[in-house]
C-alpha positions, 0 to 999 in steps of 0.5 A: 369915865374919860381921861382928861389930858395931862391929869393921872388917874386919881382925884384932882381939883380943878379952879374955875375964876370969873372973867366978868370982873367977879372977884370970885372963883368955884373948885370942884373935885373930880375923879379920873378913873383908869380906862381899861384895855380894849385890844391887842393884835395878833403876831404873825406865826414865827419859827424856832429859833431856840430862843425867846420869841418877843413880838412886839403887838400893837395894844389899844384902848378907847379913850373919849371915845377913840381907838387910840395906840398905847406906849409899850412901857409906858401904858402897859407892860408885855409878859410872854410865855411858851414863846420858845418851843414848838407845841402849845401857843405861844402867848402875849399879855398885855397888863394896862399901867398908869391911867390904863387898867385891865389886861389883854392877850393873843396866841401864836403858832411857833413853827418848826425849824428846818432841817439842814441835811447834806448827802451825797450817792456813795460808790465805794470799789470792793476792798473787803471792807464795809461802807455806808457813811450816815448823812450830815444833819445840822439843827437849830440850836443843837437840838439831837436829830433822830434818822431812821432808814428803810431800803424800799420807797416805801414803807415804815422806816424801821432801821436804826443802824445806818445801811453799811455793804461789803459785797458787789452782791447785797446779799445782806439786804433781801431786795435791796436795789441800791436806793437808801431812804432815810427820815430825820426827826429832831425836837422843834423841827419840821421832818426832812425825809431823803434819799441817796444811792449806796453801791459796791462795785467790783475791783479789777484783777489782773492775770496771771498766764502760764505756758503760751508755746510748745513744739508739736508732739502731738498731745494736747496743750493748756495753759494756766491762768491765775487770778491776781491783786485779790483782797487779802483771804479772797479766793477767785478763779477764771473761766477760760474759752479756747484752752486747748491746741495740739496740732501746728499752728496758733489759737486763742484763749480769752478769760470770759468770767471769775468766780467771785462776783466783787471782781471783775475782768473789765479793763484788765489786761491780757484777757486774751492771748495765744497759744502756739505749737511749733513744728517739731522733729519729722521723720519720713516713713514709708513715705509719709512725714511723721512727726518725732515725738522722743528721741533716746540716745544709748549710753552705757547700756541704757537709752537717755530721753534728749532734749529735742530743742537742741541738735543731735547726730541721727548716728546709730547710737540714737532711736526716734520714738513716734 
């Protein structure tokens, strides 16, 4: 069976006349049968677009006895089919039409698409408030992603709920040490797997100081500090080093630590100061200077404590107290 050019496939007659000056001719019926489809080309892998992927594959056949290229749409027709979606191959069938016959067909792999994910490390500065924001994820074609977290490198990612702290301290994941893994599925998509940082860090405080100077009286001087700009319903307190003069002359005091860790005294100001004690009232006994602790003056009957920072007569209505 062939193909004569020019002539479809069914029977036709053909007319041979005599050129040697016979007035006579011979018609003879021939059949043309249609010739099968001998090949199609394989389409390179693709990936997923959401979309009908089409290839367009090259289709032959043998006629009179060589390979020859077919016309899409005009020699054959191309079907498709689960040529959208990731999973079972994608196939292409070629159906041979007009003086071709038969059909032929090939597979191909629809691979997954990536996914776009945008993150960056966040540090947040303590303010009584949980934080941890979840990644941008984009997909093609809308497709939901799916994101799982684990806090190890690692490990089954088992977390669902996006890792979120409050604290300096994270005493809400045993171990944690700062790194977030995450992993993002998403239908017809490739696995993206990453990971970012998620820290608190301690808010500075300011403090707040107490008496700094007193006049010797030959007691023991403190003074007080108090821990200030605290997130609301917080409580904290400072370790204070040096906290203690009695005699003339100065000392310092420096705030070494807090109580609560989501503070801190680094940049604060004032996290040193001085304490004096100033000479005070002396009276000279059995020719020793001794200093004056309390001074009472006499009036109507009973003996009045004075201010020993404002003068006075040393006249017989006053005592001196050592």
């Amino acid at each position: 069976m062939s193909i004569i050019k020019g002539i479809k496939v069914g029977t036709t007659d053909i007319t041979s006349t005599y050129v040697d000056n016979a007035s006579r001719s011979d018609t003879k019926q021939i059949e043309v049968t249609a010739v099968s489809l001998t090949s199609i080309s394989k389409p390179s892998d693709t990936v997923y677009t959401g979309f009908a992927i089409e290839p367009i594959p090259v289709v032959s056949a043998m006629v009179n006895g060589e390979l020859t290229v077919l016309e899409n749409g005009k020699d054959y027709d191309l079907t498709y089919s689960n040529n959208i979606n990731v999973g079972s191959y994608a196939t292409v069938t070629a159906t041979g039409k007009g003086n071709f016959t038969g059909s032929v067909f090939e597979t191909w792999n629809i691979t997954g698409a990536t996914i776009s994910v945008s993150t960056e490390d966040q540090t947040y500065v303590y303010d009584g408030n949980l934080h941890g924001e979840t990644p941008t994820i984009t997909t093609v074609n809308n497709q939901t992603p799916t994101i799982k977290y684990r806090l190890s490198n690692s490990g089954a990612y088992t977390l669902t709920d996006t890792p979120q702290l409050k604290d300096v301290v994270n005493s809400g994941y045993a171990g944690f040490d700062g790194t977030v893994y995450f992993q993002v599925t998403a239908p017809n998509h490739n696995t993206y797997e990453g990971s970012y940082q998620l820290e608190i860090t301690p808010k500075t405080v300011t403090l707040s100081w107490g008496t700094r100077t007193w006049t010797y009286d030959g007691n023991p001087h403190r003074t007080t500090c108090i821990v200030t700009n605290l997130v609301s319903g917080d409580t904290c307190t400072v370790t204070l080093t040096g906290n203690s003069i009695t005699n003339i002359g100065s000392t310092t005091v420096t705030a070494t630590g807090l109580s609560n860790t989501n503070y801190t005294l680094e940049g604060a100001s004032n996290t040193s100061i001085t304490l004096t004690v100033s000479p005070g009232l002396f009276i000279k006994l059995s020719g020793t200077w001794t200093p004056v602790k309390e001074v009472y003056k006499r009036v109507s009957g009973s003996w009045v404590k004075q201010d020993m920072t404002t003068a006075f007569s040393t006249s017989e209505a006053y005592v001196k107290k050592n």
